[in-house]
Backbone as a ProteinNet text record, in pm:
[ID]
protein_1_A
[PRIMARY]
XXXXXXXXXXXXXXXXXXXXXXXXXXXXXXXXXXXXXXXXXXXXXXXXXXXXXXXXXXXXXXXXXXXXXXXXXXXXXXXXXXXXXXXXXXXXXXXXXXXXXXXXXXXXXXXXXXXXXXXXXXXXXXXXXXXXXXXXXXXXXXXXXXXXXXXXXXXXXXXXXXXXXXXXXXXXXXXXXXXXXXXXXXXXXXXXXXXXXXXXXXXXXXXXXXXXXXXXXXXXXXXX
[TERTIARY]
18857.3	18781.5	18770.7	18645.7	18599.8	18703.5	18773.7	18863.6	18735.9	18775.1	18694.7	18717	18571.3	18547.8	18629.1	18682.2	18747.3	18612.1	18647.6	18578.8	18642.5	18627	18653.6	18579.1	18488.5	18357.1	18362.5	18361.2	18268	18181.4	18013	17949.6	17861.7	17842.3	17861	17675.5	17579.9	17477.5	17514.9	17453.4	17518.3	17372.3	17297.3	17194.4	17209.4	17247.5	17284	17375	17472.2	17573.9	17698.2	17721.4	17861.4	17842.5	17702.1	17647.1	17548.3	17536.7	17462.6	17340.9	17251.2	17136	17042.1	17119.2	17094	17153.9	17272.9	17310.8	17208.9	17095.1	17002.7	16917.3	16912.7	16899.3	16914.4	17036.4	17078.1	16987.6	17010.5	16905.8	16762.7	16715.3	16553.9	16555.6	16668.7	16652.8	16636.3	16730.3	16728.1	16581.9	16500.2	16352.9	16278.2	16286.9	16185.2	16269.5	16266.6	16338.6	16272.8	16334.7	16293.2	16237	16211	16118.6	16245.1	16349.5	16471.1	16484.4	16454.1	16442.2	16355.6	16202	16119.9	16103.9	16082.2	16103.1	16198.3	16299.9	16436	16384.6	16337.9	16323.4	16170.3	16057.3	15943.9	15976.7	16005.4	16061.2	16129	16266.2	16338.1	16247	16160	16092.5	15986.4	15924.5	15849.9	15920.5	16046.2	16109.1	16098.6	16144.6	16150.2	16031.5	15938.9	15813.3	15766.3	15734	15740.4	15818.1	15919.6	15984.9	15984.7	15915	15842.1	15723.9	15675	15504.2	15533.4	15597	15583.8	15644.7	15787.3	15791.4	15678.3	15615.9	15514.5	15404.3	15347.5	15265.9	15333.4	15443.8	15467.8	15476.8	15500.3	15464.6	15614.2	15690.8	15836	15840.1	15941.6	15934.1	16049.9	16163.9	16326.2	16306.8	16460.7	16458.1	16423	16485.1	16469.7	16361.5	16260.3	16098.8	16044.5	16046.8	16045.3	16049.6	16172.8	16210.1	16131.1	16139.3	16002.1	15869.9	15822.6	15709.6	15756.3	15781	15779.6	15831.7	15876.1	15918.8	15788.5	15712.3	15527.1	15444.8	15468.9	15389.2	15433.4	15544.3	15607.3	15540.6	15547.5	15512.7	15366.4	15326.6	15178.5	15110.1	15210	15145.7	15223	15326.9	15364.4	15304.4	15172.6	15143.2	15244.7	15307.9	15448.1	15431.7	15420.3	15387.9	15502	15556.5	15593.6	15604	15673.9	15700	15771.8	15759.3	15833.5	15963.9	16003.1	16124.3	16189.4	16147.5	16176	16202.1	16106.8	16110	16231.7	16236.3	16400.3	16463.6	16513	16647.8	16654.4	16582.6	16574.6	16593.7	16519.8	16537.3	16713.3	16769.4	16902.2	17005.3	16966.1	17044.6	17058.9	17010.1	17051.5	17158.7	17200.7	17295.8	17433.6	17394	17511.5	17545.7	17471.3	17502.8	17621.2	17658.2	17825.9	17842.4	17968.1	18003.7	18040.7	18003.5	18032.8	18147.4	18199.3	18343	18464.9	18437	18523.6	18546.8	18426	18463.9	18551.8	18632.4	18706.6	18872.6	18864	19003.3	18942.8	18823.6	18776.6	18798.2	18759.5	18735.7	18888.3	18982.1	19169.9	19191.2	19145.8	19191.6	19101.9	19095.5	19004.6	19020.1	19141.3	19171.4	19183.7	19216.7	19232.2	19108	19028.3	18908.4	18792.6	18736.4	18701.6	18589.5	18512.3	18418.5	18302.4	18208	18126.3	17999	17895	17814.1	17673.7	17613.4	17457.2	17338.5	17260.2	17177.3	17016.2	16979.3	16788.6	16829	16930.9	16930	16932.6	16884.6	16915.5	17025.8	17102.5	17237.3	17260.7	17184	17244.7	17249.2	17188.8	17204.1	17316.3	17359.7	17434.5	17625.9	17597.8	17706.2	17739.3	17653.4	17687.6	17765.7	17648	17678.2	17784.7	17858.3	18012.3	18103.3	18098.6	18168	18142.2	18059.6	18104.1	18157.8	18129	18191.5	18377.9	18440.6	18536	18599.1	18466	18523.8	18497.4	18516.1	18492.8	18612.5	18755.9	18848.8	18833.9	18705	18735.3	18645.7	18612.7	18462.9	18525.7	18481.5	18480.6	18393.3	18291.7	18114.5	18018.3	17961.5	17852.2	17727.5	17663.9	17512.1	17436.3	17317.5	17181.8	17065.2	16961.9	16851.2	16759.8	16790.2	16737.8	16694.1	16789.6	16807.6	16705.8	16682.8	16573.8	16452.6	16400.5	16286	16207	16289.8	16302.7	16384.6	16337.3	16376	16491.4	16559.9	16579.5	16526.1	16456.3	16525.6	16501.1	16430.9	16420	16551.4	16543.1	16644.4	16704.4	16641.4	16725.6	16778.7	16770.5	16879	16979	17005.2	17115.7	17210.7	17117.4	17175.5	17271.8	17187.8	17237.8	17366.2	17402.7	17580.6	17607.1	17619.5	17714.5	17770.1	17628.5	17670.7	17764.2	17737.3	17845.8	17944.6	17961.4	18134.7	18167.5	18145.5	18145.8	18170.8	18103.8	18133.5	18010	18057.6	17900.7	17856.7	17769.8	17728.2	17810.1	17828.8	17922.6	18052.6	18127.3	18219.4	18212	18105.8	18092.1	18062.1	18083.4	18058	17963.7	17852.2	17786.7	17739.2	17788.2	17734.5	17646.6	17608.1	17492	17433.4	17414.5	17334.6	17199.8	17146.4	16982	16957.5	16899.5	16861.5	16779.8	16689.8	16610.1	16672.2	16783.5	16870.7	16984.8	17021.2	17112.8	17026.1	16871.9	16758	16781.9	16776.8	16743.2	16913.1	16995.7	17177.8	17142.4	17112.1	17156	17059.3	16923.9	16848.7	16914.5	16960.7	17042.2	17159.8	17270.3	17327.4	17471.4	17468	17581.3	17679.8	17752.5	17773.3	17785.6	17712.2	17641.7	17701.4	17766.3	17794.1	17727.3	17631.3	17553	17596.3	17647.3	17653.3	17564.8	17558.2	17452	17547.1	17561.1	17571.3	17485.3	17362	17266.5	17235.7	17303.7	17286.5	17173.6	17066.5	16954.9	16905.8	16771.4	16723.4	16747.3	16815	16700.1	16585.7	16552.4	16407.5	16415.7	16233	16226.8	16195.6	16285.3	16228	16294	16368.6	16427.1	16548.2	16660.6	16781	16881.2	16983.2	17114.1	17210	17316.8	17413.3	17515	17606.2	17713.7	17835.9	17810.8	17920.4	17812	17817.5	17764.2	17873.8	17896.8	17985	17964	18032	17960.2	18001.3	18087.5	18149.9	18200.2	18261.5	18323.3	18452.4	18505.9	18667.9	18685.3	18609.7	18599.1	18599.5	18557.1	18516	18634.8	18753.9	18905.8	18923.2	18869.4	18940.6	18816.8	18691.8	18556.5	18572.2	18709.6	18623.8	18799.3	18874.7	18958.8	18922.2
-20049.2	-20061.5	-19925	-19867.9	-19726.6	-19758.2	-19656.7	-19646.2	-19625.7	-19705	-19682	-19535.4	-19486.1	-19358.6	-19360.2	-19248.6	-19280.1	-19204.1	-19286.1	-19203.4	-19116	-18967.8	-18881.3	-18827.2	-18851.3	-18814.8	-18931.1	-18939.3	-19012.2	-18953	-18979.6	-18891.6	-19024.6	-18989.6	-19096.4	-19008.6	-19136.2	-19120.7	-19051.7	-19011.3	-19009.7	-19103.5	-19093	-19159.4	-19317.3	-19421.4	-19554.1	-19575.8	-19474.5	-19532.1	-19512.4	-19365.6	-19339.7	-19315.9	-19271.7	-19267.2	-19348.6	-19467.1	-19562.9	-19560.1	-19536.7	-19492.9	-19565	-19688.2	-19715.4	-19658.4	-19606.6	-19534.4	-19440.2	-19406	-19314.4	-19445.8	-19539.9	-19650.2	-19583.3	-19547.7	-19535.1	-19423.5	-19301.3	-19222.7	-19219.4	-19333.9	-19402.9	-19465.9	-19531.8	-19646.5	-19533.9	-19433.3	-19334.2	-19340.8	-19240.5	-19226.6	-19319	-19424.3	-19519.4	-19643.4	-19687.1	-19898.4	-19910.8	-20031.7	-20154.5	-20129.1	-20006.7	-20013.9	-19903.1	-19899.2	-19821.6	-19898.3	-20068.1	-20106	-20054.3	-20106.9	-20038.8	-19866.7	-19824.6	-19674.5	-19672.7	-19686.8	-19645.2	-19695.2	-19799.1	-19830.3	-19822.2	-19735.6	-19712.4	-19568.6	-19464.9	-19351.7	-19337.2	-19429.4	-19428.5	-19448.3	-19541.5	-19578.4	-19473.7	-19391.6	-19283.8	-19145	-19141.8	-19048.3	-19052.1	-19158	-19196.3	-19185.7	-19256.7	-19217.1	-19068	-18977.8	-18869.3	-18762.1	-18790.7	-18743.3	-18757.1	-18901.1	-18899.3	-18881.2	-18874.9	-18810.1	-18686.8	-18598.3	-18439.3	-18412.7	-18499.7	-18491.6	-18519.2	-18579.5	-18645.8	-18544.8	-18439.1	-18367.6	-18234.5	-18184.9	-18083.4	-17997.2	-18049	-18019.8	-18030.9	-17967.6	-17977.9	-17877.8	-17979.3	-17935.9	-17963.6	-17933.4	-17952.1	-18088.5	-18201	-18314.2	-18316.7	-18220.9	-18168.1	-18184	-18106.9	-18091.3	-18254.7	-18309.2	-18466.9	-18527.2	-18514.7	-18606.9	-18611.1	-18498.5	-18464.2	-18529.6	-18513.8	-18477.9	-18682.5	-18765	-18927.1	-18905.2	-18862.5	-18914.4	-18909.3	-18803.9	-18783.7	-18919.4	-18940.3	-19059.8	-19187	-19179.5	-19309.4	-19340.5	-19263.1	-19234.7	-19270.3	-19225.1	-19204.5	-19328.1	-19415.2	-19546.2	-19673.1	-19629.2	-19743.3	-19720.9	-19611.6	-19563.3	-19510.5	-19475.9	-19388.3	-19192.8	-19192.8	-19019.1	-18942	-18867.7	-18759.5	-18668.2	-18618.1	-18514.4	-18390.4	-18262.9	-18156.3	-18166.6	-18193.6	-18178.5	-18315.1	-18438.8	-18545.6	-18530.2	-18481	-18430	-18396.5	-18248.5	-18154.5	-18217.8	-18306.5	-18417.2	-18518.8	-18566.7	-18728.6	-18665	-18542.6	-18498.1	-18484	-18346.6	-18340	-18441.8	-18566	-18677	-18723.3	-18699.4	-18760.9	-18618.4	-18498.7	-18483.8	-18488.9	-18615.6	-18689.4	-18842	-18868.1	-19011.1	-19040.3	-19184.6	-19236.3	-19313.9	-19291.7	-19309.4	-19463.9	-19530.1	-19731.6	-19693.4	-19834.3	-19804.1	-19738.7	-19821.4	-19819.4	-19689.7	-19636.5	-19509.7	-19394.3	-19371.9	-19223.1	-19305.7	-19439.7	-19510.6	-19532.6	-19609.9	-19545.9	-19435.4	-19304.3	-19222.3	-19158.2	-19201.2	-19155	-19232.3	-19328	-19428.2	-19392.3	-19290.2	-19240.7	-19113.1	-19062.1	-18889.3	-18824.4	-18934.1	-18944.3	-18886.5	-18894.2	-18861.4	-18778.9	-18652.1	-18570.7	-18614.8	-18600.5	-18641.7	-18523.3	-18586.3	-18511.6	-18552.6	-18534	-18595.6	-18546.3	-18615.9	-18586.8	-18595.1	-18564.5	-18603.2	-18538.4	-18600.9	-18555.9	-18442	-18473.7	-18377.1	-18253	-18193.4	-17984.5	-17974.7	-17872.5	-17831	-17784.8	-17769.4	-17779.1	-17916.3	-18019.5	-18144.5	-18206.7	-18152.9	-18232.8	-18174.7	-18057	-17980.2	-17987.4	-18026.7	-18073.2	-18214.1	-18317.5	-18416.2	-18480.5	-18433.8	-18444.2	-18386.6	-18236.5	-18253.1	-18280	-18333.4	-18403.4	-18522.1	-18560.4	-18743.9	-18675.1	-18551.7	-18562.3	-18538.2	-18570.6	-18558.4	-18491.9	-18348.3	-18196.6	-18253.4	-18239.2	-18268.4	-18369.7	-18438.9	-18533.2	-18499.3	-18403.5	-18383.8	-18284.5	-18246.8	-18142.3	-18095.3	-18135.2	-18053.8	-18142.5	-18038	-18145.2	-18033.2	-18171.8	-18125.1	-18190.8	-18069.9	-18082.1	-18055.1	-18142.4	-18123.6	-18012.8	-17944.6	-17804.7	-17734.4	-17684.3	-17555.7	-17577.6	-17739.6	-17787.5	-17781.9	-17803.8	-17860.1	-17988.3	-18090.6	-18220.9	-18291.2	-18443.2	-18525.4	-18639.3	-18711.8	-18817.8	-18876.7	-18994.9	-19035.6	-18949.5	-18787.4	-18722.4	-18763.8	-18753.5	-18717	-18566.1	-18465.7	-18327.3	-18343.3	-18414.8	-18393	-18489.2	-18573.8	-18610.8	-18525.6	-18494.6	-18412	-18216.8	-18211.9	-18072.1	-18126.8	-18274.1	-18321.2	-18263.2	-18342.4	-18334	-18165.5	-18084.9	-17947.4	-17860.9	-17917.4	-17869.7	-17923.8	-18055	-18063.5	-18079.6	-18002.5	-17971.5	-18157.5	-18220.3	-18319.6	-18419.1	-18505.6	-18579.8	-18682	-18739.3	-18859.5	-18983.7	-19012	-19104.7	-19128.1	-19010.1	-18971.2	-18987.5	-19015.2	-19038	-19176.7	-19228.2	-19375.5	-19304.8	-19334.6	-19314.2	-19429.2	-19408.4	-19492.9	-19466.9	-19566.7	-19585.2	-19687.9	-19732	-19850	-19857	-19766.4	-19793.5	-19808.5	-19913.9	-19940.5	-19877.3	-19798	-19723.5	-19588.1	-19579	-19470.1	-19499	-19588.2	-19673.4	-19705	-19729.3	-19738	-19594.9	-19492.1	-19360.8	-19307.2	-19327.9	-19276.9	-19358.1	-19506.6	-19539.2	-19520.6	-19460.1	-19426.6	-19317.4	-19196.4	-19119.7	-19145.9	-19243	-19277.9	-19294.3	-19272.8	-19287.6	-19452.3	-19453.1	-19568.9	-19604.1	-19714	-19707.7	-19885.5	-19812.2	-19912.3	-19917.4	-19990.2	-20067.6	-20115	-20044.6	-20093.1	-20201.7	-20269.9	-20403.7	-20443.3	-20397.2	-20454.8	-20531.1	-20529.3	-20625.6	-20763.7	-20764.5	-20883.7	-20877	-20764.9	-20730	-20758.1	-20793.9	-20823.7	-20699.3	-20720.6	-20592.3	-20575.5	-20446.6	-20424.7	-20469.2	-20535.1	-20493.3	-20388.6	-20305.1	-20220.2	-20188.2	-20291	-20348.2	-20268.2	-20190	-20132.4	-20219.3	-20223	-20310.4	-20199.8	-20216.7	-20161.7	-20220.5	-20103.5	-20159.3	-20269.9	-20245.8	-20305.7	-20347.3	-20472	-20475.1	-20480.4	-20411.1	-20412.4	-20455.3	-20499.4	-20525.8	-20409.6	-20343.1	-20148.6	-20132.2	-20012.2	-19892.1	-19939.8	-20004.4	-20058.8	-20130.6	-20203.4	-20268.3	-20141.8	-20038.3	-19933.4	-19907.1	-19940.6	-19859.5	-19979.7	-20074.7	-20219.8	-20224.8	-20190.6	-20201.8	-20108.8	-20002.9	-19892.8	-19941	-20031.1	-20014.3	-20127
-3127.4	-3001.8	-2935.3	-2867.9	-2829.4	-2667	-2670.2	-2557.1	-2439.1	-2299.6	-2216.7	-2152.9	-2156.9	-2015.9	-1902.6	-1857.3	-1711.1	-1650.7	-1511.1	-1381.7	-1349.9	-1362.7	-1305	-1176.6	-1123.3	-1032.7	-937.7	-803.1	-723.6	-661.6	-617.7	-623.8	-478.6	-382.4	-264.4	-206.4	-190.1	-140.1	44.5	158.5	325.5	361.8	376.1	471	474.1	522.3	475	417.8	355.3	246.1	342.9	374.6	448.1	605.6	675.6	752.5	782.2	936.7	959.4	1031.3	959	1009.9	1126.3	1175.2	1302.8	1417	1372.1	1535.9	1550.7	1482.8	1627.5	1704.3	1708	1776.9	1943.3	1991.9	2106	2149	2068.7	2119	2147.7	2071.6	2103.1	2186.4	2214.2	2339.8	2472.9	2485	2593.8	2624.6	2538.3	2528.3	2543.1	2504.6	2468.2	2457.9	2584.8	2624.9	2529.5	2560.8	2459.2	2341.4	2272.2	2131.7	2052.9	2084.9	1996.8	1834.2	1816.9	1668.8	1607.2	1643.1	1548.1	1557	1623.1	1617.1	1511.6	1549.8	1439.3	1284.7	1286.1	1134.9	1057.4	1180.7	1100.4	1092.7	1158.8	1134.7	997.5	965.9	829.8	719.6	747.8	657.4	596.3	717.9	679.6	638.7	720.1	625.8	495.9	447.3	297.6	188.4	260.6	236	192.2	275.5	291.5	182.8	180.1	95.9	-46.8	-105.6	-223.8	-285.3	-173.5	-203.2	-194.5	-101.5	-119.5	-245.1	-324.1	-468.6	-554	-536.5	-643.4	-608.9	-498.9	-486.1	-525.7	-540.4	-551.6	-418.4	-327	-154.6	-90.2	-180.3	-75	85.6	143.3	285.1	272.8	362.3	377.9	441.4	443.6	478.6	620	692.2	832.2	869.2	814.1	847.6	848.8	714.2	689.1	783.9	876.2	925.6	1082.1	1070.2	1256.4	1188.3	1082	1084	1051.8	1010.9	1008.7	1136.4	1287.1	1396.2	1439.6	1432.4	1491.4	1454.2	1349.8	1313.3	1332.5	1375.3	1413.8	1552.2	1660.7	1730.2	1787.8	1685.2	1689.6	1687.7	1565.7	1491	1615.2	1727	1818.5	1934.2	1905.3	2071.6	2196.7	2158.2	2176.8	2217.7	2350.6	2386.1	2339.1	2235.4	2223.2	2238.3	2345.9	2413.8	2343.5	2281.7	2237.2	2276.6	2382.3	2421.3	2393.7	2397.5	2307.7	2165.3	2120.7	1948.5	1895.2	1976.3	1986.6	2035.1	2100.6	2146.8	2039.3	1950.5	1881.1	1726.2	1683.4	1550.5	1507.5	1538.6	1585.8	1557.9	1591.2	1603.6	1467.3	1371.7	1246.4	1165.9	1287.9	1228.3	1279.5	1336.5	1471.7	1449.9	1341	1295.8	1267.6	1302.8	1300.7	1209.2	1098	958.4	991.2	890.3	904.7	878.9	948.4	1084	910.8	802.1	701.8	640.3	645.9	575.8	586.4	694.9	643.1	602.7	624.1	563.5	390.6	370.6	199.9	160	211	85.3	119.4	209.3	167.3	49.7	79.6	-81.4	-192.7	-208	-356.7	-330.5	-280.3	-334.9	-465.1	-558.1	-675.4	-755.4	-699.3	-775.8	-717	-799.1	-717.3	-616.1	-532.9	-447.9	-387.4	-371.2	-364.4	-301.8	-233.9	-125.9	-239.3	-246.5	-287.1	-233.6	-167.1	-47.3	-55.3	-3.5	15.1	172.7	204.6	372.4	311.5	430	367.4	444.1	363.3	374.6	522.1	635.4	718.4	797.8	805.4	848.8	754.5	631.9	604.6	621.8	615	667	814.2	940.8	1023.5	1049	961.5	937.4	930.3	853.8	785.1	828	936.1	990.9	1125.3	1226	1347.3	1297.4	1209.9	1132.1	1145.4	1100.8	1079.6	914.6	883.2	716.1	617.9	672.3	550	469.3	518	405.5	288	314	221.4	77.3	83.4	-14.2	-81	-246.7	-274.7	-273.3	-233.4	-242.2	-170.8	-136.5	-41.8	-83.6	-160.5	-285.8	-205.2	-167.3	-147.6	-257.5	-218.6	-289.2	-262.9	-163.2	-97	-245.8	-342.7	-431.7	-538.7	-553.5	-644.9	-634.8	-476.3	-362.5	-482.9	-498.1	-555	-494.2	-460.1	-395.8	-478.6	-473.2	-502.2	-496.4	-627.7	-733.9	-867.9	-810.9	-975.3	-1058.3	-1133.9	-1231.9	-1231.8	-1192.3	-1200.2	-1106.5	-1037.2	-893.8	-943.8	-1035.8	-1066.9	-1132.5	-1221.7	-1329.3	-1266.5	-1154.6	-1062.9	-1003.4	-998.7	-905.9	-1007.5	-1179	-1289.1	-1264.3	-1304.3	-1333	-1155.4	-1071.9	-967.5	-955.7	-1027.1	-1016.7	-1161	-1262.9	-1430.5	-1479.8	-1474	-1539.3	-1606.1	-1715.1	-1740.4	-1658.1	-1704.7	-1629.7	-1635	-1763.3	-1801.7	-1698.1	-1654	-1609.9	-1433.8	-1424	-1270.1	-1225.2	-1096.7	-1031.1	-899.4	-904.2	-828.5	-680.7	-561.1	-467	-397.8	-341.3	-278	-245.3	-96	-26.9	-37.2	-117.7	-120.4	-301.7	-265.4	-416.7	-502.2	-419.7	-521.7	-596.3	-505.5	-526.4	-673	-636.3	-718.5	-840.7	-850.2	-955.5	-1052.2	-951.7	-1061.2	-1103.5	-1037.6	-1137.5	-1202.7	-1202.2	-1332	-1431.4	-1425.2	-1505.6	-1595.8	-1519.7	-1548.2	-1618.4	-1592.6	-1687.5	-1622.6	-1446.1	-1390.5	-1415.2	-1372.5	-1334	-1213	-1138.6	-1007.6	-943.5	-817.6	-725.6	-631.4	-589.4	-458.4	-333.3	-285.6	-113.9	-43.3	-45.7	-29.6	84.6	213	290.1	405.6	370.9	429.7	354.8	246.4	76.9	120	52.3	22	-166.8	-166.7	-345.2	-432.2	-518.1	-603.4	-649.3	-630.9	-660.3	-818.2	-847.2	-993.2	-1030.1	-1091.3	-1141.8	-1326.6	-1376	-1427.4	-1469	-1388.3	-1373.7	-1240.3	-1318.5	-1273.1	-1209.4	-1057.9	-1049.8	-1170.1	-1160.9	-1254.1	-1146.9	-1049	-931.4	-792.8	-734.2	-619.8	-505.7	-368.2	-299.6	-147.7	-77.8	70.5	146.8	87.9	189.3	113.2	139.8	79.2	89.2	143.9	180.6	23.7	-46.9	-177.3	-299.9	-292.5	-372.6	-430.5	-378.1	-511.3	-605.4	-523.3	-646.8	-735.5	-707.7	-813	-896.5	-864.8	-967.4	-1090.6	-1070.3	-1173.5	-1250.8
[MASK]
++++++++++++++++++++++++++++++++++++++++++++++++++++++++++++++++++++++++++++++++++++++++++++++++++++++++++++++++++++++++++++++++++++++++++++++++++++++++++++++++++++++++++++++++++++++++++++++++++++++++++++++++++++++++++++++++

């Protein structure tokens, strides 16, 4: 019998996975009563957006830029006045987002294994990121897609974690609460745990997590 692979790698999505991308909620509500839900979640949505068409055009812009330029149109599309000085107060805030409540008691329980952040943010939203959260100590690397100007779900941006923390694919457990994300590691060849804490479908796109989880508090017992 072929001895099983160890995980040597955890390799952890931030936007939705370790960081909750509704706390800028509060900061929309400041600006804008009553419309802090949808704002918050047509904005995410166009972030996302955005960020795969400028892959698919060859039109990279940093996540940063992305992310103003889906707050304009969010805006735009709720009849919503945007003020410059609104802009500069509400952008900012996603590198102020607050980690789901579980996470800095998860990733103590997985010191064992090296760690490492992979992200569509540019290295300075995500280097802020992590540390107003509190949790530089916990990472050995915090990988941006900046160095590529390729988005997630390419595949070279998988393949750029392996080669910064010297290891294969095989060798890594890759997380992540967004499924399309969780679609392309395992295209790649990670082995991929799903944060499904909304018990959300999977997409068809016909790729399986190897583990489905409701948090990160579950992540030491999924990975033995």
């Amino acid at each position: 019998m072929a001895e099983a692979i160890k995980t040597r790698a955890l390799i952890f999505d931030a936007f939705g996975t370790l960081f909750d991308v509704r706390s800028i909620e509060a900061a929309c509500e400041s600006l804008f009563p009553g419309k802090s839900i949808e704002l918050s979640r047509v904005w995410r949505s166009k972030q996302l957006e955005y960020s795969w068409l400028r892959s698919l055009m060859g039109r990279y812009a940093d996540f940063e830029s992305i992310t103003a330029d889906a707050l304009r149109y969010s805006c735009r599309s709720m009849g919503l006045s945007l003020s410059d000085s609104n802009a500069t107060a509400l952008v900012p805030q996603f590198r102020r987002l607050a980690p789901f409540a579980e996470v800095p008691v998860a990733l103590r329980a997985l010191s064992g294994y090296k760690r490492a952040v992979l992200t569509n943010g540019s290295p300075a939203m995500i280097d802020a990121l992590v540390a107003n959260a509190g949790l530089s100590d916990q990472f050995d690397a915090l990988i941006s897609v900046d160095e590529l100007r390729i988005f997630k779900p390419s595949q070279v941006v998988y393949e750029l974690a392996t080669r910064k923390l010297g290891v294969v694919a095989s060798e890594v457990g890759f997380v992540s609460s967004n499924f399309w994300d969780i679609a392309g590691a395992t295209a790649f060849g990670f082995r991929t745990f799903w944060v499904n804490r909304a018990g959300a479908m999977e997409d068809e796109l016909g790729l399986h997590p190897h583990r489905v989880i409701s948090g990160l508090d579950q992540l030491a017992q999924a990975l033995k």
